[in-house]
N, C-alpha and C positions, 0 to 999 in steps of 0.2 A: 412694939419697938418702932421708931419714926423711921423714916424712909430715908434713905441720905441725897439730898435735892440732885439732882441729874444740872451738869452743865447743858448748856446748848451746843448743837454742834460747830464747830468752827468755822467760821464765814474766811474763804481764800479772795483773794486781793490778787490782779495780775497786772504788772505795770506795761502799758505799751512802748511808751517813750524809752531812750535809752538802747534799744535794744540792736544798734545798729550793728554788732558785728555777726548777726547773721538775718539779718532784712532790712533792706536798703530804705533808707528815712523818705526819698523820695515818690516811693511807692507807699502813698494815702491808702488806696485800696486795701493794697495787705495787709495793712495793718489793720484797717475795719475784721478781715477775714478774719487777721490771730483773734477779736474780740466776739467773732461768732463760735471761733474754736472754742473758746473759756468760756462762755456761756453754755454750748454743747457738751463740754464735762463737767457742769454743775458749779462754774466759779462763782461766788456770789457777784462779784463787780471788777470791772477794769481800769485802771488809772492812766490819766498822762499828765506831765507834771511840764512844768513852763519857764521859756525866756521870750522875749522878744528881740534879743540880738544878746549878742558880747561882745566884749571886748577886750585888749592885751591883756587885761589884770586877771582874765577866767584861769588862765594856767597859775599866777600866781605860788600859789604854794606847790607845785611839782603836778606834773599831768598825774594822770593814773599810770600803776604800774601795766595793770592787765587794763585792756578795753573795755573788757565785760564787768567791770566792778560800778557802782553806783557813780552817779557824775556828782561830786559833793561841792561843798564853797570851795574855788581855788586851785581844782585838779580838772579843767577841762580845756580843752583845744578851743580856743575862739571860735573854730570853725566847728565845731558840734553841731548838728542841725538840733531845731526844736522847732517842728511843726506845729501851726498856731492850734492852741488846744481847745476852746470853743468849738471850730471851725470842724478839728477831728470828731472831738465826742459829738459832734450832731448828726454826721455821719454814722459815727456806731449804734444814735440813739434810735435810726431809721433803720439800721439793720438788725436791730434785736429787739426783744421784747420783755426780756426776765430782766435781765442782768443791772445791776449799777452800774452806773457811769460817774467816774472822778475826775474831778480838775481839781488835782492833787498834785503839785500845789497851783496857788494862783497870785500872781505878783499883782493887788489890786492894786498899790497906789500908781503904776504904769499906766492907769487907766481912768479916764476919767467916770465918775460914780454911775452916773443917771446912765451915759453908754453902756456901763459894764453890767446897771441891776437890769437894762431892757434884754442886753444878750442873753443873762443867765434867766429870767424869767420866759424867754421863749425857748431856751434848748432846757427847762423844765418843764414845758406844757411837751414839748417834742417828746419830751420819754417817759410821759405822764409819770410825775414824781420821783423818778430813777436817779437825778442827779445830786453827787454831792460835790461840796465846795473846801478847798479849803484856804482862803485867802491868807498871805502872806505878805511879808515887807521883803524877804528875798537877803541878798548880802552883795550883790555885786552895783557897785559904783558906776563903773563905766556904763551899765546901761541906763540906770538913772539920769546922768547926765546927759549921752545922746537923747533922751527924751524929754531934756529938760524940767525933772523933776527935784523938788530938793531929796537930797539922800538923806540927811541925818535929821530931817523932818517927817519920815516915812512910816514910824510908828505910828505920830499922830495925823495924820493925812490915814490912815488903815481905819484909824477907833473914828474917826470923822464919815470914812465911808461904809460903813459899820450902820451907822446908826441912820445916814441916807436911807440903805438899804430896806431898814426895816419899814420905815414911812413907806417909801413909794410905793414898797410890793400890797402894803398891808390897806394901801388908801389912798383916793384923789378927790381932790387936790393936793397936794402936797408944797408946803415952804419949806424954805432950810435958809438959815443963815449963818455962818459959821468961820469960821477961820481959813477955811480953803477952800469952799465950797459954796454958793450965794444966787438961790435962785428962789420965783415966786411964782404957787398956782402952778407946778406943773401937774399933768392929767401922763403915770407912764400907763399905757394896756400895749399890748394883756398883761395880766397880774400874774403870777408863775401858779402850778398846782396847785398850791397849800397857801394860804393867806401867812402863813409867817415864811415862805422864800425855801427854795432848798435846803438838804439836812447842811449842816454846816462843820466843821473841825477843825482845829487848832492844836498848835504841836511847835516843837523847838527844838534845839539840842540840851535847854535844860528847864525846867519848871518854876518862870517867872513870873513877878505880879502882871504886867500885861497879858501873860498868855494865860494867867488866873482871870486876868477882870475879863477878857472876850470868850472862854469858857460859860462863866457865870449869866453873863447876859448874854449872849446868840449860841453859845457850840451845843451839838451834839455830839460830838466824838471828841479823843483824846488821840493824836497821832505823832508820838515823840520821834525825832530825828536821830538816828543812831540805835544803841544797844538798851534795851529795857530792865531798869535795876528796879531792885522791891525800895529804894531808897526816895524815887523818882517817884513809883507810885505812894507811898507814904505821903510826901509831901504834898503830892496832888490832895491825895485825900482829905488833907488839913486845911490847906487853904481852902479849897471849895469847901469845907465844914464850918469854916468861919465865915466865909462868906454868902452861907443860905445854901447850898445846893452841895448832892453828895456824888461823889465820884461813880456811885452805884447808879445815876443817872444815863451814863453818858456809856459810846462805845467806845472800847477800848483798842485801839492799833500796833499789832504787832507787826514783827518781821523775822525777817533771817540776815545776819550778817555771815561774810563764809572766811575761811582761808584757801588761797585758789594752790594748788598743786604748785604752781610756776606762774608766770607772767604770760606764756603764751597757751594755756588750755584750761575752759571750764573745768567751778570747783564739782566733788561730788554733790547730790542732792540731800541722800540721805544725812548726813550731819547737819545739813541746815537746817533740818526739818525738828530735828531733836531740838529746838529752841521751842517750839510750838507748846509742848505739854509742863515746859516751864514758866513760859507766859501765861500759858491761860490759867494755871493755879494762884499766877498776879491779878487772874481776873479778865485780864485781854480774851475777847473773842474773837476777833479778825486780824488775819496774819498775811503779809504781805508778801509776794515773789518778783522775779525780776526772770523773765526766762532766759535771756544770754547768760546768766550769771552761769546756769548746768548746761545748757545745751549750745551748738553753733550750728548746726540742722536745722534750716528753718522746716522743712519735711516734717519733721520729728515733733512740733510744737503741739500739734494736737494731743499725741499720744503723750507726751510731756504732761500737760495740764490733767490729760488722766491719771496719769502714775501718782503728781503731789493731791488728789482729790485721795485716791485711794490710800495712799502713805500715812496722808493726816488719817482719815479716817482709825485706821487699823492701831494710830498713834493714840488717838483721844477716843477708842472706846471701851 
């Protein structure tokens, strides 16, 4: 009688950013600590996700209710910090040694190409191959503008430094000439770990041809924005079937969305965790936490990142 194939065990995700209502954004260090904490109870990787300012249009569609809930398009205070994330993860990259490190997400067109693949090629050799990436176009206008960038050009200015990307890391000299982009003979070193550049991912709030075509030619991961339907991955699965590559490829990104008790106190743990053994039967093996979401103890965080290692576990075996 055949064996029934054994999944893997579940890879946990802990996001740093965000986590302001119980450790203060200004304090960098602490925050490096929470990512030796999660490494110390076995998280596979830590995330911090990116602005480089806002502005009035961030609250746009209503603040959050609770603090502790996700900062999404449209529900944040202008004044949210977001510590420059480079900057952070190179710090965490020096103080750990197992762990991934994410720049999840990454607003590349805010950046110019050649600057952005020399950053991420050096905080890649920093944590000898540890980092992943996962560049995006973002949603907020106002800061496109303060930076002078076109917004509704953003897509293609992304697929532009996309493919910069993959030249400079992989070879020099390097030309490009292109629609936004126009330089000759450059020489970038160092070159990141890996001659094809950091693991790479892409994600949305719903599964469209651009986030099919930058799958297909650079991702490694699949990391959808929001609630994860067997609808979502279906689709995935077709388009990258038509387009040469199989869904069975790539890692799949989960998470937990919660209902908070009230507006003013974290939700329980346990229910959010029950989304875990439903993803992963979609295939997902890496699932995402947010730790203000359950706790406001910053004390407690360590033993926190134990409980969800053990939780999952005892869920997925």
């Amino acid at each position: 009688m055949a064996e029934t194939p054994t999944r893997p065990a579940p890879r946990m995700v802990s996001v740093l950013t965000e986590n302001w209502t119980m450790t203060d954004p200004r304090d960098i260090r602490d925050i490096v600590r929470m990512a030796q904490e999660a490494e110390d109870a076995g998280f596979d990787m830590v995330m911090v996700s990116d602005h480089v300012l806002l502005g009035p249009s961030a609250g746009s569609a209503g603040r959050m209710a609770n603090p502790r809930d996700y900062a999404m398009p449209g529900n944040q205070d202008p004044a949210t910090a977001w510590p420059s994330n480079i900057e952070l993860l190179s710090a965490i990259a020096a103080a750990t040694t197992r762990i991934r490190i994410g720049a999840i997400a990454l607003i590349a067109p805010l950046r110019h190409p050649l600057v952005l693949a020399h950053d991420l090629a050096t905080l890649d050799l920093l944590s000898e191959g540890r980092l992943v990436i996962q560049p995006t176009v973002s949603w907020h206008r106002d800061e496109y503008d303060a930076l002078g960038v076109p917004f509704d050009r953003r897509g293609s200015i992304l697929d532009e430094q996309l493919e910069i990307w993959r030249q400079v890391w992989s070879r020099s000299p390097v030309s490009h000439h292109g629609e936004f982009f126009d330089f000759e003979d450059v020489y970038l070193e160092p070159k990141p770990w890996r001659p094809e550049g950091p693991a790479m991912w892409f994600g949305g709030e719903r599964v469209h041809s651009a986030i099919v075509d930058r799958l297909v030619r650079y991702g490694s991961g699949y990391h959808p924005l929001g609630r994860v339907t067997e609808a979502d991955v279906e689709t995935l699965r077709a388009a990258l079937a038509e387009a040469g590559r199989s869904v069975d490829e790539l890692e799949l990104v989960g998470g937990t969305r919660v209902e908070f008790p009230s507006d003013h106190e974290p939700a329980p743990l346990g229910p959010a965790l029950e989304e875990v053994p439903r993803q992963a039967a979609l295939g997902f093996t890496t699932f995402v936490v947010k730790p203000s979401i359950f706790i406001d103890d910053r004390s407690r965080h360590a033993a926190f990142c134990r409980e969800v290692i053990d939780r999952v576990a005892a869920l997925t075996s």
